[in-house]
ZADO-1210 file (C-alpha; in nm, 4 decimals, padded with zeros to 6 digits):
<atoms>
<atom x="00.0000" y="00.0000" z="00.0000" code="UNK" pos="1"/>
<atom x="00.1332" y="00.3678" z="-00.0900" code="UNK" pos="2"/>
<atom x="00.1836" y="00.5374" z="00.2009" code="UNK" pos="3"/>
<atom x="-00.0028" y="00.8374" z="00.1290" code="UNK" pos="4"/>
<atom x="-00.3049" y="00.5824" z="00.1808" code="UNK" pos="5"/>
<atom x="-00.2357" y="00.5397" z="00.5171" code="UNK" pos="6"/>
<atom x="-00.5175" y="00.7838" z="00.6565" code="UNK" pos="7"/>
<atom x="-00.7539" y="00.7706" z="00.3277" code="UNK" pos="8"/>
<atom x="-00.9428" y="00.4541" z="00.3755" code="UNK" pos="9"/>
<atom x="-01.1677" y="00.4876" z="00.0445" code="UNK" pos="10"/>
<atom x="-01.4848" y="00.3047" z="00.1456" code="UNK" pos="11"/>
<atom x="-01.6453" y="00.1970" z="00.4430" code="UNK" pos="12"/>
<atom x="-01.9034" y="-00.1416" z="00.4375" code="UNK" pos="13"/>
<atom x="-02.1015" y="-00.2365" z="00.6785" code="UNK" pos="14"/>
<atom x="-02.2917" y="-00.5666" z="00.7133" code="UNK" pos="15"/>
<atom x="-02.1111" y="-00.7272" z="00.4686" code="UNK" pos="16"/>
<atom x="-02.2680" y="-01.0756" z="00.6155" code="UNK" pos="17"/>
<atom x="-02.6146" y="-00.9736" z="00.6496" code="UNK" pos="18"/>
<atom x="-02.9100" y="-01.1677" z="00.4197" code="UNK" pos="19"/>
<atom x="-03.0850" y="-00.9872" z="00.2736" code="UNK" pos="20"/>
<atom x="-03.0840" y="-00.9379" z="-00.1154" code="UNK" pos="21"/>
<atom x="-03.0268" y="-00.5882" z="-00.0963" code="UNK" pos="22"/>
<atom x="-02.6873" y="-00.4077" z="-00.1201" code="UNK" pos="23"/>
<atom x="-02.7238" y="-00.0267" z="-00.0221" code="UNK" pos="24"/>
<atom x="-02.5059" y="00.1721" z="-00.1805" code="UNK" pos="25"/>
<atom x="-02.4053" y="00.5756" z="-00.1436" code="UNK" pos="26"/>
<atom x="-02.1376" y="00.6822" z="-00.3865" code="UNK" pos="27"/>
<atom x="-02.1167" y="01.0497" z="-00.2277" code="UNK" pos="28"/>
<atom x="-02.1572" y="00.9865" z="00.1265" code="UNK" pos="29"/>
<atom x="-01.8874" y="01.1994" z="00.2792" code="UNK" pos="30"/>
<atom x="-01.6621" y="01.5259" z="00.1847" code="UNK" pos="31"/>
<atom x="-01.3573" y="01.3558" z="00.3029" code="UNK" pos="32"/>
<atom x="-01.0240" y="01.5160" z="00.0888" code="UNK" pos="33"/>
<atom x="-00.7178" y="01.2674" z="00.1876" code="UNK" pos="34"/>
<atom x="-00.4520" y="01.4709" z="00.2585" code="UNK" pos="35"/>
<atom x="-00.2550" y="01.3647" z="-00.0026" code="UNK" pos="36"/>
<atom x="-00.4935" y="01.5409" z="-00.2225" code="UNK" pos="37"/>
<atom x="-00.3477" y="01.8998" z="-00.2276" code="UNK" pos="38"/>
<atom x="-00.2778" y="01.8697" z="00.1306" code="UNK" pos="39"/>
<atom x="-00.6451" y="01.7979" z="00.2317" code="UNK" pos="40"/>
<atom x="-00.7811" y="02.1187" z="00.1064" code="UNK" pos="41"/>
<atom x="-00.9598" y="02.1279" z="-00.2384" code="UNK" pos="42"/>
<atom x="-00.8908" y="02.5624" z="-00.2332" code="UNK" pos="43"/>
<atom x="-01.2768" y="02.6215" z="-00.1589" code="UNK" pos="44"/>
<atom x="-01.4432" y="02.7419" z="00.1486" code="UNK" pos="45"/>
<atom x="-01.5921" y="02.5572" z="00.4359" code="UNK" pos="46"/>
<atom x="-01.9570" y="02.6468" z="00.3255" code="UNK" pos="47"/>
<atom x="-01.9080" y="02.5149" z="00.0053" code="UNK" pos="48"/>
<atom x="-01.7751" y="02.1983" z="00.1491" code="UNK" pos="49"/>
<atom x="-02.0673" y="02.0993" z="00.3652" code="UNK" pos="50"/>
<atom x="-02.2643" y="02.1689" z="00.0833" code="UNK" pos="51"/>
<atom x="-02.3985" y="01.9511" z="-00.1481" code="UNK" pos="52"/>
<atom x="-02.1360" y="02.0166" z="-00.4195" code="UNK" pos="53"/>
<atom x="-01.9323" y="01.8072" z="-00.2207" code="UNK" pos="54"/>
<atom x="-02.1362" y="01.5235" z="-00.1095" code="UNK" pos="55"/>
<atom x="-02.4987" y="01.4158" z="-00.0866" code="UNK" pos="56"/>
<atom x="-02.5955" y="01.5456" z="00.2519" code="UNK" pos="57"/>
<atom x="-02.7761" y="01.3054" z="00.4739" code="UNK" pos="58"/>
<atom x="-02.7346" y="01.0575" z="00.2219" code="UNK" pos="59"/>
<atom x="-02.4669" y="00.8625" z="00.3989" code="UNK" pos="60"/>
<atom x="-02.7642" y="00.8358" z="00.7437" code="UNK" pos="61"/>
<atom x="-03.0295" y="00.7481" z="00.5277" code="UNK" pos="62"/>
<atom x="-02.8368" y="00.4929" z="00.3595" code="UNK" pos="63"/>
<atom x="-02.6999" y="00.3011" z="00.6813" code="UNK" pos="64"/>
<atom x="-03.0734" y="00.3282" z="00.8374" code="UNK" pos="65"/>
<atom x="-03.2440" y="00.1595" z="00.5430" code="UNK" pos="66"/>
<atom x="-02.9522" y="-00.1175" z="00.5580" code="UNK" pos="67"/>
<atom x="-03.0153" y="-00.1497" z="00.9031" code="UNK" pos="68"/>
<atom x="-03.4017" y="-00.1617" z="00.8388" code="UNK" pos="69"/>
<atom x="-03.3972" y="-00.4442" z="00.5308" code="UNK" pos="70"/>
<atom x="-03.1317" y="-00.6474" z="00.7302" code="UNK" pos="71"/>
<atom x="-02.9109" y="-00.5776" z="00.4231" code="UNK" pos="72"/>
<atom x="-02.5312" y="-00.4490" z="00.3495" code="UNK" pos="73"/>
<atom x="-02.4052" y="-00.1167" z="00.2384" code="UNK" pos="74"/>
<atom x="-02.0722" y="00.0382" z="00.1481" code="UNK" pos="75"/>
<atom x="-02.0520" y="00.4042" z="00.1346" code="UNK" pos="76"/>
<atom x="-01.7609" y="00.6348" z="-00.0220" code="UNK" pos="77"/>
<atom x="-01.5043" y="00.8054" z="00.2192" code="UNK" pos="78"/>
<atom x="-01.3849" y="01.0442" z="-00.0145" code="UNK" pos="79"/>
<atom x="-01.5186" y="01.3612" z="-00.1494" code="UNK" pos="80"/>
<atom x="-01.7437" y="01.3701" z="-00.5024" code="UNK" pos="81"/>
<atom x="-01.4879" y="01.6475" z="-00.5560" code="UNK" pos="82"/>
<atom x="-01.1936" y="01.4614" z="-00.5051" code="UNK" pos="83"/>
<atom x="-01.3262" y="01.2625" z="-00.8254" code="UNK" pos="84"/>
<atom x="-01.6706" y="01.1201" z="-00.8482" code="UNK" pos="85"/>
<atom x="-01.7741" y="00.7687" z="-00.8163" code="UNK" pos="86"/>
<atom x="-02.0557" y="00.7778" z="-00.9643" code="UNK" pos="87"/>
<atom x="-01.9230" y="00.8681" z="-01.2807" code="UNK" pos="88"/>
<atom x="-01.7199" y="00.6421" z="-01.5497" code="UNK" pos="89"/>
<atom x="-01.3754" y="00.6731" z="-01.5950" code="UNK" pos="90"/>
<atom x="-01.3890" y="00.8315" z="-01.9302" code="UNK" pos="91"/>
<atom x="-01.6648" y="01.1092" z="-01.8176" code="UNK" pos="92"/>
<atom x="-01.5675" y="01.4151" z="-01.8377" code="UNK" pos="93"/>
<atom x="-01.6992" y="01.5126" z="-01.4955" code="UNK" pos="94"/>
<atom x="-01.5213" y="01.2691" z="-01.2961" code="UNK" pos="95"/>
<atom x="-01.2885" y="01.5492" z="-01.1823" code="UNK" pos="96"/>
<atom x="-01.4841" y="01.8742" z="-01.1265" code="UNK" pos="97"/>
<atom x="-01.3801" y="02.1924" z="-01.2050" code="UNK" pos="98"/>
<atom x="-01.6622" y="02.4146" z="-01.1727" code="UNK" pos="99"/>
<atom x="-01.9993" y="02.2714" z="-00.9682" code="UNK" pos="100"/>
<atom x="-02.2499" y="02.5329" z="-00.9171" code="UNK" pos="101"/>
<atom x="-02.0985" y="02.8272" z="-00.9257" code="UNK" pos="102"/>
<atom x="-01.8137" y="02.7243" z="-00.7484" code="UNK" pos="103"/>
<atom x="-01.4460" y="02.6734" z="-00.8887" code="UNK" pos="104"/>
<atom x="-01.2353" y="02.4023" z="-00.7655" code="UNK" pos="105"/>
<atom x="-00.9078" y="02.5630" z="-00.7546" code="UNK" pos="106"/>
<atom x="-00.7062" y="02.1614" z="-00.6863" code="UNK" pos="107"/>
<atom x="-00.9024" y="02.0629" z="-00.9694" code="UNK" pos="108"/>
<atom x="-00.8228" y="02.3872" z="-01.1960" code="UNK" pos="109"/>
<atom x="-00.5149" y="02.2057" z="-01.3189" code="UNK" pos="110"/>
<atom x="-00.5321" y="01.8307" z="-01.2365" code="UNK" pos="111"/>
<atom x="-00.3104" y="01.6710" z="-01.5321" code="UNK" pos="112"/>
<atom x="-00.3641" y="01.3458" z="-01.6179" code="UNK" pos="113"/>
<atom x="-00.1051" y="01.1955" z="-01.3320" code="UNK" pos="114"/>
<atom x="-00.3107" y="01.3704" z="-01.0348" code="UNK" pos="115"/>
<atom x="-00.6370" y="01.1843" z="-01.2604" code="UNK" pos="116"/>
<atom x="-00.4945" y="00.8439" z="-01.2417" code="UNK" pos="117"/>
<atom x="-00.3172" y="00.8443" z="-00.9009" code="UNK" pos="118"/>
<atom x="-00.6867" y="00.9752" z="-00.7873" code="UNK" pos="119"/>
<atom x="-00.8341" y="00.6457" z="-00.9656" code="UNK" pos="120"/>
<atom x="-00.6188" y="00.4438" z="-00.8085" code="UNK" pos="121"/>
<atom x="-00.6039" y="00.5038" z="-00.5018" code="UNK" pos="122"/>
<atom x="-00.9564" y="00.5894" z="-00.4376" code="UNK" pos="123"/>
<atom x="-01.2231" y="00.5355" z="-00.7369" code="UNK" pos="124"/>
<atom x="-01.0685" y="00.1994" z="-00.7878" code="UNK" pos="125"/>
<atom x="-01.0664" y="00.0025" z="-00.4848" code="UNK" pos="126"/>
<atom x="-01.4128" y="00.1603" z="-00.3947" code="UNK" pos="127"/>
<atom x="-01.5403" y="00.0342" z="-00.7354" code="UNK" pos="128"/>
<atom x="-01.3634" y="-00.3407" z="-00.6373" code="UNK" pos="129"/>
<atom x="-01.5366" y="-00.3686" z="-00.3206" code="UNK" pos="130"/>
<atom x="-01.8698" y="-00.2784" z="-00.4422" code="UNK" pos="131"/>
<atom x="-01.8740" y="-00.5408" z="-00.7017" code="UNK" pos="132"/>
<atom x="-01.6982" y="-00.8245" z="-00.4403" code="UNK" pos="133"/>
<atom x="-02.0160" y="-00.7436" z="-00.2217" code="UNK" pos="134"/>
<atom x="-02.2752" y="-00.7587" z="-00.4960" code="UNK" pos="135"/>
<atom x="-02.1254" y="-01.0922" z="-00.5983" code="UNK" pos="136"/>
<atom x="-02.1814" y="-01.2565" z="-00.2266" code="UNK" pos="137"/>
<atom x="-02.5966" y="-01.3035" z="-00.3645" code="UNK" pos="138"/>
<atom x="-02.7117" y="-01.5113" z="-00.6311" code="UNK" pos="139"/>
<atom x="-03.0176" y="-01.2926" z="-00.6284" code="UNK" pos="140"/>
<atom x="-02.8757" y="-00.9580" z="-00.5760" code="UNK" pos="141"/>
<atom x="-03.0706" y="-00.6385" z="-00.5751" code="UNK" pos="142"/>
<atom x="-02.9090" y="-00.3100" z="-00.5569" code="UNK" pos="143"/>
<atom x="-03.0395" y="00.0258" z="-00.4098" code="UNK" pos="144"/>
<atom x="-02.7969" y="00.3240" z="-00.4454" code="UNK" pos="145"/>
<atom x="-02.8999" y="00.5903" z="-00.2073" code="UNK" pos="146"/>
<atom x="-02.8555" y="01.0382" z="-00.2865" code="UNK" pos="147"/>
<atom x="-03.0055" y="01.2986" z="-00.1892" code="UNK" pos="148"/>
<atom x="-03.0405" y="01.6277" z="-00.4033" code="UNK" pos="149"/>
<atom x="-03.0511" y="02.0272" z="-00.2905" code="UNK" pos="150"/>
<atom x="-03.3730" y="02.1877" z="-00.3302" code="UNK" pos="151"/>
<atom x="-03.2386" y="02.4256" z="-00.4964" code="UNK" pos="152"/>
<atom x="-02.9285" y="02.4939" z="-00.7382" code="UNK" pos="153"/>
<atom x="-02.7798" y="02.8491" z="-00.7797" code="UNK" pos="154"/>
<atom x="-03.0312" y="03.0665" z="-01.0359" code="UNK" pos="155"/>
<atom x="-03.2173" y="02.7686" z="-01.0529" code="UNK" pos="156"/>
<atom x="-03.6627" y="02.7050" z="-00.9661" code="UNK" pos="157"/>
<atom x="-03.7016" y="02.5119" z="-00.6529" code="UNK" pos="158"/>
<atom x="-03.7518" y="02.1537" z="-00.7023" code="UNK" pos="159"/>
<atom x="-04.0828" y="02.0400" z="-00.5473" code="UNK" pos="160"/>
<atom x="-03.9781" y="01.6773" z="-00.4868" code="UNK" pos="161"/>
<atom x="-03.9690" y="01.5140" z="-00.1824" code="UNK" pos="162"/>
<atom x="-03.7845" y="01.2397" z="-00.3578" code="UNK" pos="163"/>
<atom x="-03.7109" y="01.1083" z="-00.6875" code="UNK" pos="164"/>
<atom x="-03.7362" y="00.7535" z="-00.7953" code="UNK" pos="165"/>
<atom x="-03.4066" y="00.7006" z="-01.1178" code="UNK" pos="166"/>
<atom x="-03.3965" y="00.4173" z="-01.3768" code="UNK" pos="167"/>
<atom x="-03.2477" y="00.3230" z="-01.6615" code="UNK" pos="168"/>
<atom x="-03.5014" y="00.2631" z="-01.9815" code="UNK" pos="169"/>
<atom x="-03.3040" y="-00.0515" z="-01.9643" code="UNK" pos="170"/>
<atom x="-03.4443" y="-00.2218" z="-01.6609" code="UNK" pos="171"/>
<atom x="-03.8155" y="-00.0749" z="-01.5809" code="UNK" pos="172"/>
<atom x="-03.8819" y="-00.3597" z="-01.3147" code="UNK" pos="173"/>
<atom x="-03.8657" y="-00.1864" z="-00.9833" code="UNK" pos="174"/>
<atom x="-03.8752" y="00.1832" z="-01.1111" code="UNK" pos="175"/>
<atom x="-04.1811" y="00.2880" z="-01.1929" code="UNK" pos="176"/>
<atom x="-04.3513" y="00.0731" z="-00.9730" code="UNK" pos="177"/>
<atom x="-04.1538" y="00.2383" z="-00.6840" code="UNK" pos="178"/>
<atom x="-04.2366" y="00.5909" z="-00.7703" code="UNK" pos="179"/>
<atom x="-04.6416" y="00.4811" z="-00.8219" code="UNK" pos="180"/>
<atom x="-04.5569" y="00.3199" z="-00.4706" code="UNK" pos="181"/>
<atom x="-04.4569" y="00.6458" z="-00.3454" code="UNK" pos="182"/>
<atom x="-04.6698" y="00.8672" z="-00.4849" code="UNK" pos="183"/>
<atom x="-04.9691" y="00.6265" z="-00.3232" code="UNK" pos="184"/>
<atom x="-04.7881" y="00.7596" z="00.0097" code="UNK" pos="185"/>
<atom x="-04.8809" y="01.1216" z="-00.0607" code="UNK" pos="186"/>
<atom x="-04.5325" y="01.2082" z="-00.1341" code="UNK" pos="187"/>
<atom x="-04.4297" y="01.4696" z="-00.4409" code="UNK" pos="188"/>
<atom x="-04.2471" y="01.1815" z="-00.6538" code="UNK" pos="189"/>
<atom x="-03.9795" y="01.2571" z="-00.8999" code="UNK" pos="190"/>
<atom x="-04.0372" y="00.9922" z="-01.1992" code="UNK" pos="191"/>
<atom x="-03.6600" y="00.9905" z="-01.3372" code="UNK" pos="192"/>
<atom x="-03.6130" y="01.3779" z="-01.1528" code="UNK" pos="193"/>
<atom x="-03.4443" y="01.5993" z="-01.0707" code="UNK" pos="194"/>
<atom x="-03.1798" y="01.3851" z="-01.2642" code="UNK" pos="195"/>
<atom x="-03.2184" y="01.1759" z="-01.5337" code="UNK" pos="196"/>
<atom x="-03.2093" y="00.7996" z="-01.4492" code="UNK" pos="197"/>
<atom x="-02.9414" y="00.6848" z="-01.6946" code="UNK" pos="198"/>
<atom x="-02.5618" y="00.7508" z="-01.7316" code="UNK" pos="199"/>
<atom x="-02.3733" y="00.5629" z="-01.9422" code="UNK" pos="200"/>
<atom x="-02.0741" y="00.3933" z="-01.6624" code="UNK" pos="201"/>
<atom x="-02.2563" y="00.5099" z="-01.3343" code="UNK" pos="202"/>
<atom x="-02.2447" y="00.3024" z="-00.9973" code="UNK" pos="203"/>
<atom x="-02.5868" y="00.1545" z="-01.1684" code="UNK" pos="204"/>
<atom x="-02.4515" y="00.0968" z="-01.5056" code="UNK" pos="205"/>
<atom x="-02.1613" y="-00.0925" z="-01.3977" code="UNK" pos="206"/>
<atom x="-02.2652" y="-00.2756" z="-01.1020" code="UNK" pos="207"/>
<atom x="-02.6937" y="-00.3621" z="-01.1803" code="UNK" pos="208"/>
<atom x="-02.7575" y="-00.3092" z="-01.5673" code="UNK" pos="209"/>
<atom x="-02.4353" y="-00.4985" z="-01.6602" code="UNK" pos="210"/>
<atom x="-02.5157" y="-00.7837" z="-01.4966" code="UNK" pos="211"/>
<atom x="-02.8675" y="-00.7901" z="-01.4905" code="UNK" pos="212"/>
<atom x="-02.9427" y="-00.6733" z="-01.1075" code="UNK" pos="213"/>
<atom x="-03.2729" y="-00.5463" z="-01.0363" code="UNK" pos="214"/>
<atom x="-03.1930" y="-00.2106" z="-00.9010" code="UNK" pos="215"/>
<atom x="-03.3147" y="00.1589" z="-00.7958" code="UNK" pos="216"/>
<atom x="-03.1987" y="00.5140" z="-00.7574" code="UNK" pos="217"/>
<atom x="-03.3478" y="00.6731" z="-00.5002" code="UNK" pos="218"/>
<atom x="-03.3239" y="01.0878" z="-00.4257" code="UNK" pos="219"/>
<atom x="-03.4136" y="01.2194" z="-00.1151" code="UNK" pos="220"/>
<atom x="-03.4487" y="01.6187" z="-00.0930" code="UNK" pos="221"/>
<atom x="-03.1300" y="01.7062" z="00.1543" code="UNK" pos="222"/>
<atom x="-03.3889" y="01.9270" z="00.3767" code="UNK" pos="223"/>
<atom x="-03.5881" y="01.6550" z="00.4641" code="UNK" pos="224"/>
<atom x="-03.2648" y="01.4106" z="00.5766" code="UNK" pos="225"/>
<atom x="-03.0298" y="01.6381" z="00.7660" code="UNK" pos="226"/>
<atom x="-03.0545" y="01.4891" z="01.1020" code="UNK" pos="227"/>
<atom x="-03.0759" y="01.1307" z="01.2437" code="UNK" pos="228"/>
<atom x="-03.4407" y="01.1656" z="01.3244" code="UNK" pos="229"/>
<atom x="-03.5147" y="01.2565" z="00.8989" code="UNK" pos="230"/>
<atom x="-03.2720" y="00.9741" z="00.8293" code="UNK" pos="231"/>
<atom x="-03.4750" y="00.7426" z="01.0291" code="UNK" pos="232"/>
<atom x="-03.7644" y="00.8449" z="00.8890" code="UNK" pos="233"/>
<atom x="-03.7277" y="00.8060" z="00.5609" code="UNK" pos="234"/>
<atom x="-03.5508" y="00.4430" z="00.6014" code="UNK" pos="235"/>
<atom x="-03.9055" y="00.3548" z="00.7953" code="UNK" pos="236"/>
<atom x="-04.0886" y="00.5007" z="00.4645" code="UNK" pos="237"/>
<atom x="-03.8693" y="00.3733" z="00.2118" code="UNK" pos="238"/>
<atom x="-03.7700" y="00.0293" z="00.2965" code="UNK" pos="239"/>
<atom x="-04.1329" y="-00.1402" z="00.3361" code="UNK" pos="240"/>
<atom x="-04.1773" y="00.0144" z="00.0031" code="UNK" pos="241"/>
<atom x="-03.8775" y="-00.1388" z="-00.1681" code="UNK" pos="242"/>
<atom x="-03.9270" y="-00.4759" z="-00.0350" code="UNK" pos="243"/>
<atom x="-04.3044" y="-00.4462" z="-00.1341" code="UNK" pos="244"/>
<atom x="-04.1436" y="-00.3620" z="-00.4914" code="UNK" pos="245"/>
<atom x="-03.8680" y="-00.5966" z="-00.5247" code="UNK" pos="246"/>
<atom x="-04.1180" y="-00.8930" z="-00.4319" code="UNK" pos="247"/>
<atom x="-04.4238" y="-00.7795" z="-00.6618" code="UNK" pos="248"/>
<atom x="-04.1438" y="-00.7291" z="-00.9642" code="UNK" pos="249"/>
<atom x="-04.0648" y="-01.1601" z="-00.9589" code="UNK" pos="250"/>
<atom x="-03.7389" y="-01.0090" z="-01.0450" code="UNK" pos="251"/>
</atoms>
């Protein structure tokens, strides 16, 4: 191991041994820089930071509560989107951000194509290995990647959602019937919004379409999952739901 890696454990899993068929994931849990990274300061303020340009706030909460609630495992990121985004392939050209939002990223600015590789490596990589090594432990896997969106992006309209339901026009088993399942709840349902539901080498691409996992994306407005007790909430809500899903589907 490189000993820059020392302190930048990429990914954390938890309940790697439980039964269920679900695997949780959450690809921009935390705004972790290692400090090997421009010596653990991307060049932009605090604020921005703990703001949803650099991870999916609450997300992380949400996604170890529904784990916890379907008896299933997750493995969440421990590195910042910023610091390159998992969620992306490695050919996209937003894997390294330079601008998000209005904000520069000043350690991104000028990234060559060394800092991009060392960055895959070390972090993307390994996350990417582990992921797939825990999807593999179930014949009958089902995976559930877990975000959460800002209500609203700079000189943007407010997004109304409460939470958005993504899927690929490639697999339509457990999407749509999931968002009809939430709207049924009274909830303002995003069908394939704020975001579209398909990106060619995404966490879903690579680790459910590819190999034929029934899977969802599921968006939770950040508002409504900043604390435990929103977290909790929504991982009561959601998980019946997906189960309820997942077994209607025969999938």
């Amino acid at each position: 191991m490189n000993e820059h890696l020392v302190n930048a454990v990429p990914f954390r899993v938890v309940g790697a041994d439980r039964p269920s068929r679900w695997l949780i994931t959450c690809d921009h849990a935390s705004n972790h820089v290692p400090s090997w990274v421009n010596g653990g300061d991307l060049g932009i303020a605090q604020a921005d930071m703990d703001r949803h340009i650099a991870y999916d706030v609450g997300a992380a909460g949400l996604a170890l509560a529904l784990a916890e609630q379907l008896d299933a495992p997750a493995i969440l990121s421990h590195f910042s989107r910023l610091v390159i985004d998992p969620n992306r392939g490695e050919d996209d050209p937003t894997l390294l951000m330079r601008l998000y939002d209005g904000t520069v990223i000043p350690a991104n600015r000028h990234a060559d194509g060394a800092e991009r590789e060392r960055r895959l490596r070390d972090l993307y990589r390994p996350y990417h290995t582990a992921l797939a090594g825990i999807a593999a432990t179930h014949p009958h896997r089902a995976i559930c990647a877990v975000h959460s969106f800002t209500p609203r992006l700079r000189g943007r309209s407010s997004r109304p959602w409460a939470v958005g339901i993504l899927y690929s026009h490639r697999d339509e088993r457990l999407g749509p019937a999931m968002v009809q399942a939430c709207r049924d709840q009274g909830w303002v349902t995003g069908d394939n919004q704020p975001y579209a539901g398909h990106l060619d080498g995404d966490s879903i691409d690579r680790h459910a379409l590819a190999h034929g996992r029934p899977n969802l994306l599921i968006e939770v407005r950040n508002d409504l999952i900043r604390d435990d007790a929103g977290q909790q909430v929504w991982a009561d809500r959601l998980a019946p739901l997906m189960n309820r899903v997942l077994q209607d589907s025969g999938a």
